[in-house]
C-alpha positions in Angstrom: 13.5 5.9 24.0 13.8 5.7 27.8 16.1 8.1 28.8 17.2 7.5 32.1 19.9 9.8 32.5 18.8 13.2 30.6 21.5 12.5 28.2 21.2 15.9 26.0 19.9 15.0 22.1 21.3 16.9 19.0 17.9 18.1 18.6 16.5 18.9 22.0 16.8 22.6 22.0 14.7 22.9 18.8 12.4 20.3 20.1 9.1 22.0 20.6 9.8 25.5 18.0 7.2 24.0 15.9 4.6 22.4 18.5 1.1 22.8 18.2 -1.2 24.8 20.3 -3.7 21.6 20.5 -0.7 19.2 21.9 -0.1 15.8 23.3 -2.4 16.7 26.4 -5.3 16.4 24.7 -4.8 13.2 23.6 -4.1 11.9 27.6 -0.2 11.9 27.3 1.3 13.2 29.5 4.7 13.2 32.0 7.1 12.5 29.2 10.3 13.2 29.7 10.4 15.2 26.2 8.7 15.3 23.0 10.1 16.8 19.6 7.9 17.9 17.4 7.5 18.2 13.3 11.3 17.9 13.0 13.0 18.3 9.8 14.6 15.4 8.1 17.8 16.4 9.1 17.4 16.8 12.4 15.9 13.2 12.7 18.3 11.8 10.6 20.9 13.5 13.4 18.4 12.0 16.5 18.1 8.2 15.0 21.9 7.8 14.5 22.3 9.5 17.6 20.1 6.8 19.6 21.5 4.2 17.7 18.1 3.0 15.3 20.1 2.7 12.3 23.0 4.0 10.1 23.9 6.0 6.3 25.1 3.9 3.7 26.9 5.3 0.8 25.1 8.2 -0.9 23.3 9.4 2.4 20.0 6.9 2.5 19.3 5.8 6.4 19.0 2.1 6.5 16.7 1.0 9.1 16.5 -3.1 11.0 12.9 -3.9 11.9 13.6 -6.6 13.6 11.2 -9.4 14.3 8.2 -8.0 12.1 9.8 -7.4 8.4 5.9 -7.5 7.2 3.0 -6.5 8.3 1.3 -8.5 11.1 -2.3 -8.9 9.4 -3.8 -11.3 11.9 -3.1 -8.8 14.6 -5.5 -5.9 13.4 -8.5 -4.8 14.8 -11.4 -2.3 14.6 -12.8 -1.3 17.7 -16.7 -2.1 17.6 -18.5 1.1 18.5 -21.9 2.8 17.9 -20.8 3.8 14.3 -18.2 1.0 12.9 -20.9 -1.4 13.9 -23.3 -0.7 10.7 -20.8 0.5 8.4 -17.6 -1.9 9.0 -17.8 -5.5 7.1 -16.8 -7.7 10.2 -14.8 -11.0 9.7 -11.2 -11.7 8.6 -10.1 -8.4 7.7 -11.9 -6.7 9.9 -11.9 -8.3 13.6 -14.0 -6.6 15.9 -12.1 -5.4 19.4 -14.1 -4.4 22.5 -14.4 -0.6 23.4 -13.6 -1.5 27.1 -10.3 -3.7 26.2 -9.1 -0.5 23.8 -9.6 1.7 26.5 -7.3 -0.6 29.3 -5.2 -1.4 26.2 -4.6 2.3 25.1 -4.1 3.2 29.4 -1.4 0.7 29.8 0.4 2.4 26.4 -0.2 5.7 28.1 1.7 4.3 31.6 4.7 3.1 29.1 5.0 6.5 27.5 5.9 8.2 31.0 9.3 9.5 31.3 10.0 8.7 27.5 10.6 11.0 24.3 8.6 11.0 21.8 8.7 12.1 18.2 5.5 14.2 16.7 5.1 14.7 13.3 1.3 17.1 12.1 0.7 15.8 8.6 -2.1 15.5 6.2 -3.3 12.2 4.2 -4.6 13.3 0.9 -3.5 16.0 -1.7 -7.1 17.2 -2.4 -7.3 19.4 0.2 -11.6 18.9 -0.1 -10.9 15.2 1.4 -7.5 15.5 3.0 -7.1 14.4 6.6 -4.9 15.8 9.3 -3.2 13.2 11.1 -1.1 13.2 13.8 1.7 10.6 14.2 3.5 10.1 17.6 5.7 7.5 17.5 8.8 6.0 19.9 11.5 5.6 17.1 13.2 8.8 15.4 13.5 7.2 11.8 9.9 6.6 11.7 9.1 10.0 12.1 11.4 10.7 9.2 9.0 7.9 7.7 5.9 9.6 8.3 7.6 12.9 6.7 8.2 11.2 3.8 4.9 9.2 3.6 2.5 11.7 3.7 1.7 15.7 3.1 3.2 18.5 5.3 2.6 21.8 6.6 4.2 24.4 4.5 4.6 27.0 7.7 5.1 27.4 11.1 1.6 29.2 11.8 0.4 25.9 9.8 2.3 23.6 12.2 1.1 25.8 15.2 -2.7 25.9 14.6 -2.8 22.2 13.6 -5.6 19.9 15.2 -5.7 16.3 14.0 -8.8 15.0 13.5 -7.0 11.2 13.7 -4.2 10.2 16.1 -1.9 6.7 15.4 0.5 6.1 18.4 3.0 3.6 17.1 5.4 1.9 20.0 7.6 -0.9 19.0 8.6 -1.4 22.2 5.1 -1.7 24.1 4.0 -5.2 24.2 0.4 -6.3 24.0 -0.8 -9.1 26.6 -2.9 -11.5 24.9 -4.8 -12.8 28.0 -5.2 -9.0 29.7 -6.2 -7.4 26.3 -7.9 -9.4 23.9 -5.1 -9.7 21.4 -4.1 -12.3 19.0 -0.5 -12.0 20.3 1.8 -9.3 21.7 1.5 -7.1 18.4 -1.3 -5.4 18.0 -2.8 -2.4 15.5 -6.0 -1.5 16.5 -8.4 1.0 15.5 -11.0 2.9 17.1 -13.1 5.5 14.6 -15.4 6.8 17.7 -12.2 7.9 19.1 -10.1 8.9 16.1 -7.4 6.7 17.5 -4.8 4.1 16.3 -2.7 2.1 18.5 0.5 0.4 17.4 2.6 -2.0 19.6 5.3 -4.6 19.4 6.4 -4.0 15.4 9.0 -1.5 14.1 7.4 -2.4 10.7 6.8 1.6 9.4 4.5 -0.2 7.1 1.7 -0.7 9.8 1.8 3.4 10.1 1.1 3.9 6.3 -1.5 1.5 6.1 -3.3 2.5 9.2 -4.2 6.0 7.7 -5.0 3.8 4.4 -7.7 2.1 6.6 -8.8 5.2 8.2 -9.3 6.7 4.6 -11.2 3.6 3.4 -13.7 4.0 6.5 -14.0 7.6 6.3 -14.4 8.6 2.1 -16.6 6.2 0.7 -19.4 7.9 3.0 -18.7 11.1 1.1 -18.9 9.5 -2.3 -15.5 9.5 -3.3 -13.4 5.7 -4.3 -10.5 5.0 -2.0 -8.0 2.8 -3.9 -5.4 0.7 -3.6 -3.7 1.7 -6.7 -0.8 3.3 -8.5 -1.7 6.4 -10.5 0.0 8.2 -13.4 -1.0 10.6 -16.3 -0.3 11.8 -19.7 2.4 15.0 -19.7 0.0 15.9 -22.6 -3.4 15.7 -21.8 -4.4 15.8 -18.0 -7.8 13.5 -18.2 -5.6 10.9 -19.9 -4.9 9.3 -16.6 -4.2 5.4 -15.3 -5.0 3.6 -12.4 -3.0 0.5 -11.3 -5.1 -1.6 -8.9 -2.9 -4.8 -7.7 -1.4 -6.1 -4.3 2.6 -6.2 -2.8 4.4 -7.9 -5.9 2.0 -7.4 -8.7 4.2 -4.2 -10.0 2.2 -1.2 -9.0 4.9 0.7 -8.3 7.5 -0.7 -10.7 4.4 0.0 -13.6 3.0 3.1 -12.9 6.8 4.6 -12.7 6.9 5.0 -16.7 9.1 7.5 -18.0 7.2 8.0 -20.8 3.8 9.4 -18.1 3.9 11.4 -14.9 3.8 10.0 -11.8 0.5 11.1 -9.5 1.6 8.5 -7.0 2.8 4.8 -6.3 0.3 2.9 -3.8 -3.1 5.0 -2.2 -5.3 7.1 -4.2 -8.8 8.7 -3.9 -11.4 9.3 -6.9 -13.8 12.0 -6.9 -16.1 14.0 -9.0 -13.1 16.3 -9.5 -10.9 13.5 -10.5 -7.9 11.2 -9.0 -5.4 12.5 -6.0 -3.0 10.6 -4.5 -3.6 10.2 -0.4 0.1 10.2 -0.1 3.4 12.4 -0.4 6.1 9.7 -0.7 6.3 6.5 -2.2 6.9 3.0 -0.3 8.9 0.8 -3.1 10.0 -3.1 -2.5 13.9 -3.2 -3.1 14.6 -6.8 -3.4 16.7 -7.8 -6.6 16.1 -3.9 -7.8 18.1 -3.5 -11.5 19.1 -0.1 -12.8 18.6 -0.8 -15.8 15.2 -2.0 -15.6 13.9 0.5 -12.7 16.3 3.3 -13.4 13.8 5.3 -11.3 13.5 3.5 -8.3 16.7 1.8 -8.4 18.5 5.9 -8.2 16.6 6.7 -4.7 18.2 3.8 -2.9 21.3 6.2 -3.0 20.0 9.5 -2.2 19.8 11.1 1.1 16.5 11.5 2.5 15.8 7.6 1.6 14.7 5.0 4.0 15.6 1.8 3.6 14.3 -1.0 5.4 16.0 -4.1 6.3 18.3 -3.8 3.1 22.0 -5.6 4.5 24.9 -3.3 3.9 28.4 -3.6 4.2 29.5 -1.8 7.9 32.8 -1.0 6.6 32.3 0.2 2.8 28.8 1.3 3.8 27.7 -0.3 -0.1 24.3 -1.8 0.1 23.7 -5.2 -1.6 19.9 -5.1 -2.8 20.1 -8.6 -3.9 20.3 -10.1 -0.3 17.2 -11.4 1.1 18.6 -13.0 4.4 16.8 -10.2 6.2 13.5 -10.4 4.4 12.2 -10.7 0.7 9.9 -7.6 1.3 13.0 -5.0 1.7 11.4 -1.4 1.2 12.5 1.7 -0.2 10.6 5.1 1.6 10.9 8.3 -0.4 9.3 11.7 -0.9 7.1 11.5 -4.4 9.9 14.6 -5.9 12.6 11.6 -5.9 11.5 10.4 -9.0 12.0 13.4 -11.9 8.9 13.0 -13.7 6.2 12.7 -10.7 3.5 15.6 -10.8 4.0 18.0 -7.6 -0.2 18.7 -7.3 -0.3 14.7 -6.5 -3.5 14.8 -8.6 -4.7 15.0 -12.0 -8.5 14.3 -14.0 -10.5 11.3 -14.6 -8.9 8.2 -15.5 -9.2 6.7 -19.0 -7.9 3.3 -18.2 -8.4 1.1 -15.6 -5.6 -1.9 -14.9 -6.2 -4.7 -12.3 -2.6 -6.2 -12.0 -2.9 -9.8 -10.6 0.3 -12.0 -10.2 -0.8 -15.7 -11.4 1.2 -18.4 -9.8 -0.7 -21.1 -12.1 0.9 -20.1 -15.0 -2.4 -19.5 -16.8 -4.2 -16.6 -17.1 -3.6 -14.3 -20.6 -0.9 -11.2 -20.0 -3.3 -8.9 -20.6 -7.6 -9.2 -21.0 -10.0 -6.6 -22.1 -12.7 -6.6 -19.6 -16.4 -5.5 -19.8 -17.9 -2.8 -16.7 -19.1 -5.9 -15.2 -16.2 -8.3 -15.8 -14.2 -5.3 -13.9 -16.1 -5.0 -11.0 -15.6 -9.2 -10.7 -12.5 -9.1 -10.9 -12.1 -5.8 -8.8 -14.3 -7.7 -5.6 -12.3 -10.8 -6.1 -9.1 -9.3 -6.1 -7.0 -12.2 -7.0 -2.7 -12.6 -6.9 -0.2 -14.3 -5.6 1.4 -13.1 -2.2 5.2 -12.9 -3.2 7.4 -14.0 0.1 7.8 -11.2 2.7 4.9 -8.9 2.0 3.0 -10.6 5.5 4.5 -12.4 8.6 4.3 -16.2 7.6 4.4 -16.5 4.0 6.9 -18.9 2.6 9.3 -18.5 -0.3 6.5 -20.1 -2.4 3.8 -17.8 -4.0 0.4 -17.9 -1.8 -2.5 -18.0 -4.1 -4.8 -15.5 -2.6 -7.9 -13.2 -3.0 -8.0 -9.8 -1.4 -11.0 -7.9 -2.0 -10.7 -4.8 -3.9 -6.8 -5.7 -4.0 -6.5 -4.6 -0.9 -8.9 -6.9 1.6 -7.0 -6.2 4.7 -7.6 -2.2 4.6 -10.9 -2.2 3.5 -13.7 -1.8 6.6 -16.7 -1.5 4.0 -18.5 -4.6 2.5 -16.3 -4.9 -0.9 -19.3 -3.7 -2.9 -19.5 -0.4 -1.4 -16.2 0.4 -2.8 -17.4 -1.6 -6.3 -20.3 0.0 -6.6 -18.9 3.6 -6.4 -16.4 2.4 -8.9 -19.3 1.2 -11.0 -20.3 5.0 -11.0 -17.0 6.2 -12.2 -16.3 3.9 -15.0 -19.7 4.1 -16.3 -19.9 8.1 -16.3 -16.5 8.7 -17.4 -16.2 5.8 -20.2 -13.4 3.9 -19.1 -11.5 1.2 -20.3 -10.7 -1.7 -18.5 -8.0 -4.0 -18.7 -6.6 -7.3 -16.7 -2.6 -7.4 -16.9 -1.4 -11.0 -15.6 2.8 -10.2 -14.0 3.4 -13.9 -12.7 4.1 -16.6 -14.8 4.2 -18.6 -18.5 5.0 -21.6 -19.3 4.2 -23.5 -16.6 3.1 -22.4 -12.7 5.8 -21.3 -9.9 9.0 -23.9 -10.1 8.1 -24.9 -14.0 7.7 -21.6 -16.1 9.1 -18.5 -15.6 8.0 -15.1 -14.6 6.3 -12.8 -17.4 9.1 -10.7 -18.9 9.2 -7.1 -17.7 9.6 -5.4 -20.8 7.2 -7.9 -22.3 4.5 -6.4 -19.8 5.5 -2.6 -20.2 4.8 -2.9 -23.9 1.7 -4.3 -24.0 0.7 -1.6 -21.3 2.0 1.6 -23.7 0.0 -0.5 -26.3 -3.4 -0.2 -24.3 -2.9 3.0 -22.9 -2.3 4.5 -26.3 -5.1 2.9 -28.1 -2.8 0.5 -30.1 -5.2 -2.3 -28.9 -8.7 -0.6 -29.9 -8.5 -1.9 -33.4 -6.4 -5.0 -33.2 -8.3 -9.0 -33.3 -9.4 -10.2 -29.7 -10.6 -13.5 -29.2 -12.9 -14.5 -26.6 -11.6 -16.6 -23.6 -13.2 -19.7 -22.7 -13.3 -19.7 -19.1 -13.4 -16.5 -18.3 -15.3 -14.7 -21.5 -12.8 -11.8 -21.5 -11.1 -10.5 -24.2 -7.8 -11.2 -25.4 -5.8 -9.6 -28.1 -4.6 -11.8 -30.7 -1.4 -9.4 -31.6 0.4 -6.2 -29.7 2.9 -4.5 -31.4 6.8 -5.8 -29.9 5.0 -8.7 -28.2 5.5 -12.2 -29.8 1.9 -13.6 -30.3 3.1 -16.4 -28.4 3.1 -14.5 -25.4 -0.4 -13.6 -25.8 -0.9 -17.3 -25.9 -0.5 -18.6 -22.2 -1.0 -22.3 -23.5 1.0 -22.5 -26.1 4.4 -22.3 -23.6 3.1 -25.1 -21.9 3.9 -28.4 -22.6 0.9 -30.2 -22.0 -2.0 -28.0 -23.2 -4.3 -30.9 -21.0 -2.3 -29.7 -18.4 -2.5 -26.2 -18.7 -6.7 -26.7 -19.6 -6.9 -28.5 -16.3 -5.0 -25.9 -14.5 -7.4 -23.2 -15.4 -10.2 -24.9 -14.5 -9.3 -25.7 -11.4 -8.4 -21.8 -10.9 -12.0 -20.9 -11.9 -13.7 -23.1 -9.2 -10.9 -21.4 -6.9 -12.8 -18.4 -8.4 -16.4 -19.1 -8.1 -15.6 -20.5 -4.2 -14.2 -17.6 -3.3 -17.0 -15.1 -5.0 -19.5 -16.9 -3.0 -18.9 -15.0 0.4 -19.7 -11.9 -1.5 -23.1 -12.8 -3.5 -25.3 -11.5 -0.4 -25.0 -7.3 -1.3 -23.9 -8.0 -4.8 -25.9 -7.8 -8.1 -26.3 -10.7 -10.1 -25.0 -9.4 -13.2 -21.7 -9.3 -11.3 -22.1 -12.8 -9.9 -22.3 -14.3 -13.6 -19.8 -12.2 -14.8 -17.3 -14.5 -13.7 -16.2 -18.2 -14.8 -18.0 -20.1 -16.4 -16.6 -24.0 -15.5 
């Protein structure tokens, strides 16, 4: 916020109680007009209504407009090519190299559009193992995504903490600071970039708060796997019995990590960003970042309750001005309508935010094609396939430019954009972990049966949550399996309170030429996409996949 005329905040004359000692100064800012720093949720809540960002809805959640960007901007992200990103980061698509120079003007010209401004600070940490954690500091134009940031990630639990705070990574996120494509080297006006020689990220021209979560998800993927431990895109939760009894989701936007892994019957470690280590898993995280759209009670009873608590944000989810109700159903803002909440929302989530070794592994893909099994036993190799193929369905909203229509995609590791390595550095390190700590590994299809996108229908929720109690509680060790054709997994011929028909993809179809033609043509999709990674991956990976 530019203000011009000194116009006295709510918060202003708390505004730097809980400042660090290593402050904005070393980081180049400088002449601001004011910046408030670690504020409580209350106070920001007080300081975005106040400047006009957003507004309560009934129960007390602050609901939040993006704007333009209602996703996040993928094609506008770059890593900034220095000394050590150039032999570690895998350059190409997700990674697009940005010159050190241009970040350097880019960042300078940010730095002239903070003078005179406020500025929100908030000192937190990514990571609850506090072996791995990483202090981050989060500077950003907008109020409500400072609350976002306080409910994203872990905070300091004192002022002496909050005092003596360095960050060893800085993201500057500016909605209103415009990128200029022919001066800087950008794809457009938005921009994210990343510079690991500098410990800096740079965020311009989207009020997405996405883009701030998933910066210090890239950072982690850069910085971990050089210590030996797995950073994840994944869902986590664990038995309230036995603490090495834990599972890992892996899946994209839409596949039902969150929805999943929020079973009341386990404890939640956390919803979206884990790491795995030789002590075990912990989430990077201290909130969770939930899609809204269409949200039922009475399936997500969970979820569904933090939409109307205070302390929730919820992005570009329409509301009535006047009754202040919120409709979760509307989508004329955006399909990919988020829910941000502290981890403690949800009554069964484990406070520690980390538990022991998993047992089970799930990849969770979303098949448009209306083919692939519900669920697939998979061998170590088959896993690791699968893993470095990452393959879904992008569900409308999740990215700038998707249409209603599902995408077929691949994203390596599910989660291609915010991984710097080569895919098989983070394959091969979980290679390591399922073959020392015996794990299962399973392949749960959410899309469709019957028929692709527009013909069958999507996989029945409940269908899906019992077949996933059924493998994670060893109902499916003993049952039949039979051996898939194309693919050579295993699929169980029976699951207790699943109709065997389900477990049947083809038998919903009407035309089983149809459906055989359908998954043939997915495994070429397969094999063409597999070949970008066969240089740096073993062969017994390579033929783990379909066989056509």
């Amino acid at each position: 916020m530019n203000n011009l005329l000194n116009i006295k905040t709510p918060a202003e004359g708390i505004a730097q109680t809980r400042k660090a000692d290593y402050n904005l100064s070393n980081h180049g800012v400088g002449n601001l007009r004011l910046a408030y720093w670690n504020l409580a949720n209350e106070a920001l809540y007080e300081e975005a209504i106040f400047r006009g960002e957003g507004a309560t809805a009934v129960g007390g959640p602050f609901v939040a407009n993006t704007g333009k960007h209602t996703a996040r901007s993928a094609n506008d992200k770059f890593v900034v090519r220095e000394t050590d990103s150039e032999g570690n980061a895998w350059w190409g698509v997700y990674n697009r190299p940005f010159e050190s120079g241009k970040f350097d003007e880019l960042y300078g010209r940010m730095l002239g559009f903070l003078q005179g401004r406020d500025v929100f600070v908030q000192d937190v940490y990514g990571g609850a193992d506090e072996n791995y954690r990483l202090p981050v500091r989060i500077v950003t134009e907008l109020a409500w995504h400072s609350l976002f940031a306080r409910n994203m990630f872990l905070l300091p639990q004192s002022l002496e903490e909050y005092k003596r705070f360095v960050p060893e990574f800085t993201i500057l996120a500016m909605p209103s600071f415009k990128g200029a494509p022919s001066v800087d080297n950008t794809a457009s006006e938005t921009f994210i970039c990343l510079s690991f020689e500098k410990k800096l990220a740079i965020i311009g021209n989207t009020a997405y708060a996405g883009e701030i979560k998933k910066s210090v998800f890239t950072i982690l993927n850069y910085l971990l796997p050089l210590q030996g431990v797995l950073s994840m895109h994944c869902s986590a939760n664990v038995s309230p019995t036995d603490p090495d009894d834990v599972a890992l989701f892996f899946g994209l936007s839409g596949t039902g990590k969150t929805t999943l892994s929020a079973d009341p019957t386990r404890r939640l470690i956390g919803d979206d960003e884990h790491g795995w280590s030789d002590e075990g898993v912990f989430n990077f995280e201290g909130g969770c970042y939930a899609k809204v759209i269409g949200l039922s009670e009475s399936a997500e009873p969970e979820i569904y309750a933090t939409t109307k608590r205070y302390g929730t944000i919820l992005e570009n989810v329409p509301f009535d001005p006047v009754t202040r109700y919120i409709d979760l159903d509307d989508d004329s803002l955006t399909e990919n309508t988020r829910a941000s909440y502290p981890l403690e929302f949800i009554a069964n989530a484990v406070p520690e935010k980390k538990a022991g070794h998993p047992k089970n592994v799930i990849l969770l893909t979303c098949d448009a094609s209306g083919v692939m099994p519900p669920i697939a036993r998979l061998t170590p190799h088959q896993a690791l396939y699968q893993f470095i193929s990452g393959y879904t369905s992008k569900i409308a909203g999740t990215e700038v430019g998707l249409g209603k229509e599902p995408e077929i995609t691949f994203s390596a590791c599910f989660g291609g954009p915010f991984m710097v390595h080569h895919p098989y550095k983070y394959a091969e390190l979980l290679k390591r972990k399922i073959e020392r700590y015996g794990v299962t590994c399973w392949l749960v299809n959410t899309g469709w049966v019957g028929g692709p996108y527009g013909v069958g229908k999507r996989i029945s929720i409940r269908h899906t949550r019992n077949l996933l109690n059924a493998a994670l509680t060893g109902q499916l060790a003993d049952v039949e399996y039979y051996r898939d054709p194309v693919f050579g997994f295993e699929v169980p011929k029976t699951c207790p309170d699943v109709p065997e028909a389900v477990l049947q993809p083809w038998s919903s179809w009407p035309s089983r030429a149809e459906y055989d033609k359908r998954y043939t043509d997915l495994a070429m999709r397969f094999i063409q996409n597999f070949a970008k990674f066969t240089d740096g991956t073993p062969q017994e990976v390579i033929e783990a996949g379909p066989r056509v």
